[in-house]
mmCIF file of the C-alpha atoms, coordinates in Angstrom:
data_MODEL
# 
_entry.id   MODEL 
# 
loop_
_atom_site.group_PDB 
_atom_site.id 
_atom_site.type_symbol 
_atom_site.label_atom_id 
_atom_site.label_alt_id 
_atom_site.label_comp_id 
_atom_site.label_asym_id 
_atom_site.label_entity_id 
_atom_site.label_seq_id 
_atom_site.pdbx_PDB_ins_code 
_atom_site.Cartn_x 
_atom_site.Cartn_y 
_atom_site.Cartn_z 
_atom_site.occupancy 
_atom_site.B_iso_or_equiv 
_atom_site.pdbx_formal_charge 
_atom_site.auth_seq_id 
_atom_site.auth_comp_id 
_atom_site.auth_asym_id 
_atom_site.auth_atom_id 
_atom_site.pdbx_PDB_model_num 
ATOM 1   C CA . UNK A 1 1   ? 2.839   -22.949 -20.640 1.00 0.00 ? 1   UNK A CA 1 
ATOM 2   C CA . UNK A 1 2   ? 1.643   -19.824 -22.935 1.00 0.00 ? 2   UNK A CA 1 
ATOM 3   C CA . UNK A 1 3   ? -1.757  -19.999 -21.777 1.00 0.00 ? 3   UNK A CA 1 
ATOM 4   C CA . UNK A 1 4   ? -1.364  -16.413 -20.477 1.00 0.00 ? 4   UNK A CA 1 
ATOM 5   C CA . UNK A 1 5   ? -1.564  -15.409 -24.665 1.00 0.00 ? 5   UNK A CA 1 
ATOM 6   C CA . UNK A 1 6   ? -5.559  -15.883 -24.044 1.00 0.00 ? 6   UNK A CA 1 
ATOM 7   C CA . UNK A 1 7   ? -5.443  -13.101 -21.863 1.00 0.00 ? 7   UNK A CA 1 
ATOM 8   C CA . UNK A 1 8   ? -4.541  -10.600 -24.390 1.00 0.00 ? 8   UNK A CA 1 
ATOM 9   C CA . UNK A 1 9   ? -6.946  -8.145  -25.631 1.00 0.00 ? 9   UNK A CA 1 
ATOM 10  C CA . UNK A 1 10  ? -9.894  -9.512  -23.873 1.00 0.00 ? 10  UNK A CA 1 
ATOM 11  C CA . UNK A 1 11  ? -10.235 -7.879  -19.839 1.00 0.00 ? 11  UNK A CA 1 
ATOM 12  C CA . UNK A 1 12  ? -12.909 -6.421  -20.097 1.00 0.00 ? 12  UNK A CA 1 
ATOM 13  C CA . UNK A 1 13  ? -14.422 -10.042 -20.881 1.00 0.00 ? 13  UNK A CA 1 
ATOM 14  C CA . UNK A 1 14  ? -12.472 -11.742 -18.007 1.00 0.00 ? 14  UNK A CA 1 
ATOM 15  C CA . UNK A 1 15  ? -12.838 -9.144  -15.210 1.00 0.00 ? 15  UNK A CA 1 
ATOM 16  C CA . UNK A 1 16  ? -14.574 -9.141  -12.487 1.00 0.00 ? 16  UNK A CA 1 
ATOM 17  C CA . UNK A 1 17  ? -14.201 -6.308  -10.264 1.00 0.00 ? 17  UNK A CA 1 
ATOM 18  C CA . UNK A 1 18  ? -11.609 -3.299  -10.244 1.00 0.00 ? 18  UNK A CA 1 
ATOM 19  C CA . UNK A 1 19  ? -10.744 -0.556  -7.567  1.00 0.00 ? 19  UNK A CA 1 
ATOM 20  C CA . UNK A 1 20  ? -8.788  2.157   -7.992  1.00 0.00 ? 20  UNK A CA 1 
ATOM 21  C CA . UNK A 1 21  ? -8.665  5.768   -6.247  1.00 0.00 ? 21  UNK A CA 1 
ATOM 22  C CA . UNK A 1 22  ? -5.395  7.124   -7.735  1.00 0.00 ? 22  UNK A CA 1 
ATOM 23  C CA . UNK A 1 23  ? -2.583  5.522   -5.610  1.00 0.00 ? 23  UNK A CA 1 
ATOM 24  C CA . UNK A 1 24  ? -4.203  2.188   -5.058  1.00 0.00 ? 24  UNK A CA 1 
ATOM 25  C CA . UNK A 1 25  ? -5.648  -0.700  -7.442  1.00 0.00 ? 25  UNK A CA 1 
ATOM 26  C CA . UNK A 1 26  ? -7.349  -3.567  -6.768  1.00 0.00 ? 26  UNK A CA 1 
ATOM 27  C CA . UNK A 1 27  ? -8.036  -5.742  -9.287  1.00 0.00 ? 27  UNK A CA 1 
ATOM 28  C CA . UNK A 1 28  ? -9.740  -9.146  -9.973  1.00 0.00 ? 28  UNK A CA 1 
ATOM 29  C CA . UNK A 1 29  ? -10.133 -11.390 -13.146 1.00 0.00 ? 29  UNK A CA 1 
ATOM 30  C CA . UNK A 1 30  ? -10.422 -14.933 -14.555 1.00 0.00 ? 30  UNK A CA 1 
ATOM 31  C CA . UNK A 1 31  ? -7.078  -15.745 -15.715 1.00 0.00 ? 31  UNK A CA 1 
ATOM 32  C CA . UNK A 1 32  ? -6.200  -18.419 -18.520 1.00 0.00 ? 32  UNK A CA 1 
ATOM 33  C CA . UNK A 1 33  ? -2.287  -18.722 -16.377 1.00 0.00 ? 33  UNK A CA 1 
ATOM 34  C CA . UNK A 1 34  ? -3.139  -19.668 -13.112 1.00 0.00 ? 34  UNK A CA 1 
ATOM 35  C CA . UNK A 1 35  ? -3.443  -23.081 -11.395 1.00 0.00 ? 35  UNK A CA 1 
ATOM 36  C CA . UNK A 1 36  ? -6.848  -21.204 -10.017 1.00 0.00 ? 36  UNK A CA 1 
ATOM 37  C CA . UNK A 1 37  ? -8.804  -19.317 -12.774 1.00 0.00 ? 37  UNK A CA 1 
ATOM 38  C CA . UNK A 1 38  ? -9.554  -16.234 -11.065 1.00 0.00 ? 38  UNK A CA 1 
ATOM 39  C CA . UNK A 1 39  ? -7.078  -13.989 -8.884  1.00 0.00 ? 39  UNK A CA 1 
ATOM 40  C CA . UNK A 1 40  ? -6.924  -10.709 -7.250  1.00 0.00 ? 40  UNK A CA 1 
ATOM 41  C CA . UNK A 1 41  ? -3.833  -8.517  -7.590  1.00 0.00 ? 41  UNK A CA 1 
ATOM 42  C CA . UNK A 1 42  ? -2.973  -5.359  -6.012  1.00 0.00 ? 42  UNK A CA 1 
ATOM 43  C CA . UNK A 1 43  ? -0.786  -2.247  -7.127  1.00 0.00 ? 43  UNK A CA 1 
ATOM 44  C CA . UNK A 1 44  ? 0.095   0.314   -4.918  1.00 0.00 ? 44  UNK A CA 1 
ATOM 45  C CA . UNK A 1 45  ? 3.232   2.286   -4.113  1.00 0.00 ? 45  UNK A CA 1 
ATOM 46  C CA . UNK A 1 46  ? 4.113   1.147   -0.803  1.00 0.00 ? 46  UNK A CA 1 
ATOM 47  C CA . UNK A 1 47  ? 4.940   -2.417  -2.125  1.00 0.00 ? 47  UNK A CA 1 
ATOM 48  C CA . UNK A 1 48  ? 7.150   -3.832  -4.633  1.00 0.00 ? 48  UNK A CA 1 
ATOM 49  C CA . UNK A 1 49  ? 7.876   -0.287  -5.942  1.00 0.00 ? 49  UNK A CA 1 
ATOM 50  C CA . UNK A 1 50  ? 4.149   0.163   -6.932  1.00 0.00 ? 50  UNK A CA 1 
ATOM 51  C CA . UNK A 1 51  ? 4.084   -2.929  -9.226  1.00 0.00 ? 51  UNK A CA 1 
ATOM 52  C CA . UNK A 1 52  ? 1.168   -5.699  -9.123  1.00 0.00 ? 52  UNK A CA 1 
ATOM 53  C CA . UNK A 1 53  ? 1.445   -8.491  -6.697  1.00 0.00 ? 53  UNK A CA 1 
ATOM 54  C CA . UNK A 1 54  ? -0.620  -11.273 -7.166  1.00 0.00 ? 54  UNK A CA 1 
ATOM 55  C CA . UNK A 1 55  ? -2.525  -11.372 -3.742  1.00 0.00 ? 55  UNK A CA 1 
ATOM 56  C CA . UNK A 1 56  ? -4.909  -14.083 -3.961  1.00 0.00 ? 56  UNK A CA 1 
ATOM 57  C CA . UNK A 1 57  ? -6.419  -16.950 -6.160  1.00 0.00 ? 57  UNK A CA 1 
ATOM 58  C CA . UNK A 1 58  ? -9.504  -18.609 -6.294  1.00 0.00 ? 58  UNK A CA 1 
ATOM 59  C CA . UNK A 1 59  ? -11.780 -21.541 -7.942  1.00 0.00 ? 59  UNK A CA 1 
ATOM 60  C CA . UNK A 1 60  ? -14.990 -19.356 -8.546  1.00 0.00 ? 60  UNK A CA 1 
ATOM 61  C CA . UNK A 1 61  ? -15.820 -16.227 -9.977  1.00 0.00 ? 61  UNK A CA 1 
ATOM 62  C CA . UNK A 1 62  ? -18.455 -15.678 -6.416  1.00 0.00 ? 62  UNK A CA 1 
ATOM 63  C CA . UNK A 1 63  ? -15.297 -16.488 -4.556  1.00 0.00 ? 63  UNK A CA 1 
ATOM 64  C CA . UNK A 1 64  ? -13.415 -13.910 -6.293  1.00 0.00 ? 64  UNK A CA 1 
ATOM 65  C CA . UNK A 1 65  ? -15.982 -11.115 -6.096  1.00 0.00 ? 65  UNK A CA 1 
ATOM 66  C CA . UNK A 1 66  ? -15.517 -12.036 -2.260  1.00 0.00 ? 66  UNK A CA 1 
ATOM 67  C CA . UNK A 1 67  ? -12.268 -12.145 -2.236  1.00 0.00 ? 67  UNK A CA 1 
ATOM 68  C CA . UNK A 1 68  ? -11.703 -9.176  -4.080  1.00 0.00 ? 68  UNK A CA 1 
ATOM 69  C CA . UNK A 1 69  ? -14.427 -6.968  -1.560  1.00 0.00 ? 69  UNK A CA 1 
ATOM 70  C CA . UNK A 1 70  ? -12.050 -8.404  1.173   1.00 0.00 ? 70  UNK A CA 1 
ATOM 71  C CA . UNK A 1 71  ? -8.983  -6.727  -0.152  1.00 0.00 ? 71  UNK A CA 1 
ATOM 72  C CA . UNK A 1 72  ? -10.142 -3.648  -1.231  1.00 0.00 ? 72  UNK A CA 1 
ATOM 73  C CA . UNK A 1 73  ? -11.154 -3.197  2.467   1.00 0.00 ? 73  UNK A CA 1 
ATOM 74  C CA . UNK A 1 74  ? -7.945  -4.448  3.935   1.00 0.00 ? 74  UNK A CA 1 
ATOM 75  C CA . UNK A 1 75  ? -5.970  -2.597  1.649   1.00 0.00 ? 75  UNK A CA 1 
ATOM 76  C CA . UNK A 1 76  ? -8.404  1.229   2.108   1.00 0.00 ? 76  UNK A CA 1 
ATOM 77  C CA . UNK A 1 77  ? -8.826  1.043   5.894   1.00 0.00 ? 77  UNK A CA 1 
ATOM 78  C CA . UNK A 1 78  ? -5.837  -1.436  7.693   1.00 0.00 ? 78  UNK A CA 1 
ATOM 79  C CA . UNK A 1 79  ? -3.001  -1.342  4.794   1.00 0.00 ? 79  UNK A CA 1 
ATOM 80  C CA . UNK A 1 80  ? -1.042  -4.433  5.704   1.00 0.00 ? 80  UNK A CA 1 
ATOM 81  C CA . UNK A 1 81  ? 2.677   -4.342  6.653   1.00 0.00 ? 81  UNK A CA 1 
ATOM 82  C CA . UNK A 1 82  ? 3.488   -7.209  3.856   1.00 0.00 ? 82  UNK A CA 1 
ATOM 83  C CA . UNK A 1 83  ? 1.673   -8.796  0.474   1.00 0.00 ? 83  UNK A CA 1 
ATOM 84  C CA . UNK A 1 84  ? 2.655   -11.717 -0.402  1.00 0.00 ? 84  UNK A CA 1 
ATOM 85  C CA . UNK A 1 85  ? 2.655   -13.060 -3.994  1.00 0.00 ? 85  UNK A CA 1 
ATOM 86  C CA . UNK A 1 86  ? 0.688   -16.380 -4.115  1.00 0.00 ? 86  UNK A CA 1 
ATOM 87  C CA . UNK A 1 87  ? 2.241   -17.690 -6.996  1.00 0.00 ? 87  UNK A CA 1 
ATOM 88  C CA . UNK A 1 88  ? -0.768  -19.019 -8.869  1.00 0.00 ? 88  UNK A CA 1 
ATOM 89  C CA . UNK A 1 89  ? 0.167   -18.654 -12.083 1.00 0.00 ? 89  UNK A CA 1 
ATOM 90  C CA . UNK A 1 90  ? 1.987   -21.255 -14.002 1.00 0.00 ? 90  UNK A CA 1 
ATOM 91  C CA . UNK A 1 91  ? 4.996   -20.377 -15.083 1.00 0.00 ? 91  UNK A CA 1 
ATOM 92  C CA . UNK A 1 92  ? 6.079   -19.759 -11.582 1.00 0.00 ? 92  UNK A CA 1 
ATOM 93  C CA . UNK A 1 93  ? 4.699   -22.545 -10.477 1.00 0.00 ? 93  UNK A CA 1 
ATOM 94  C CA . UNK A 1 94  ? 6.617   -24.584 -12.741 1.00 0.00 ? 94  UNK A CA 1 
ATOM 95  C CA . UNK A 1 95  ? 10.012  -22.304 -12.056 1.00 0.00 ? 95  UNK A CA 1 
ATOM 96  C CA . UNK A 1 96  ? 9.204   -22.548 -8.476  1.00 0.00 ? 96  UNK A CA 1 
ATOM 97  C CA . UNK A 1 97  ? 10.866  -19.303 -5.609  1.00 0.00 ? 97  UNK A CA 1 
ATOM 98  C CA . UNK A 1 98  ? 14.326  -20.233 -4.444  1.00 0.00 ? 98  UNK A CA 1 
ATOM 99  C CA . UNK A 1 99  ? 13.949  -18.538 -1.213  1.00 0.00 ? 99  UNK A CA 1 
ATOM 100 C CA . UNK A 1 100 ? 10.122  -17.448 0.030   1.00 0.00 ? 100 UNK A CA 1 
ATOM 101 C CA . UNK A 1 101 ? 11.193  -13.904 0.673   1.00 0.00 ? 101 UNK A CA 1 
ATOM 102 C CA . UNK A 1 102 ? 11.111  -12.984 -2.613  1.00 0.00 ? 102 UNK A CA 1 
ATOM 103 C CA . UNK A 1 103 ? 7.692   -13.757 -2.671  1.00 0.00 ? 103 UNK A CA 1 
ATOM 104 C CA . UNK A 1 104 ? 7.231   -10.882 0.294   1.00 0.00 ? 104 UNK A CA 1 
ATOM 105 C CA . UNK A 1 105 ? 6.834   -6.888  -0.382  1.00 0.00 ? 105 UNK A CA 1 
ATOM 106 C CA . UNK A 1 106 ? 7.406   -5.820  3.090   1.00 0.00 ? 106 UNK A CA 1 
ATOM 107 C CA . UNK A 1 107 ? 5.572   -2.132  3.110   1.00 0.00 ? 107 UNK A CA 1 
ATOM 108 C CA . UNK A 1 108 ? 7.405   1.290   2.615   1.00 0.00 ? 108 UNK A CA 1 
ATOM 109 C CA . UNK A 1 109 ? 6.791   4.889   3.833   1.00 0.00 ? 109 UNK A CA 1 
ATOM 110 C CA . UNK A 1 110 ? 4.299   6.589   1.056   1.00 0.00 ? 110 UNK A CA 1 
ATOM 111 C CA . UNK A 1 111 ? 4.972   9.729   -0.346  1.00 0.00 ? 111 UNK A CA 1 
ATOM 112 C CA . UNK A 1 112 ? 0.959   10.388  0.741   1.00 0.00 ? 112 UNK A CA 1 
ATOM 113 C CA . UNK A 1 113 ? 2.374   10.149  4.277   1.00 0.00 ? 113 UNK A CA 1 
ATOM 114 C CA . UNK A 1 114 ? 5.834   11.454  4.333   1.00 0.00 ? 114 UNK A CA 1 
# 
């Protein structure tokens, strides 16, 4: 259950690829959490008030370079209208969502295009 303590102090070690350009970060790592040991979350200020949302999980780290190519695309040139948390790591696996819209960040009007 505290297996995300072996995360701590050590990213450079566990990640595999990382985007940012100011507003937007896309980032993907092995994680020591997760019921898949790599992931890809994303941070920008259209969703979940600019807070990470775990987008993505995956068995490999060649899936996860893939993966994580895919969503800096889809998230630089066709910004979605929604992420959706994928809930791989344990602890909310084990707590489990109450109701799936929580697990939704529907998209808001950036200050960038206001």
């Amino acid at each position: 259950m505290f297996n995300f303590l072996g995360m701590i102090g050590n990213y450079e070690m566990r990640k595999v690829a990382n985007f940012c350009d100011g507003i937007l970060e896309v980032d993907t790592a092995s994680v020591t959490d997760g019921a898949h040991p790599f992931e890809t979350a994303v941070a920008h200020p259209d969703f979940n008030d600019g807070k990470w949302v775990i987008v993505e999980a995956y068995d490999t780290k060649e899936a996860a370079q893939i993966g994580h190519d895919k969503w800096v695309k889809k998230m630089t040139t066709d910004i979605p209208d929604e992420l959706v948390d994928c809930q791989n790591s344990q602890i909310s696996q084990m707590i489990g969502v109450l109701d799936v819209e929580d697990l939704k960040f529907k998209r808001t009007i950036s200050i960038k295009e206001s």
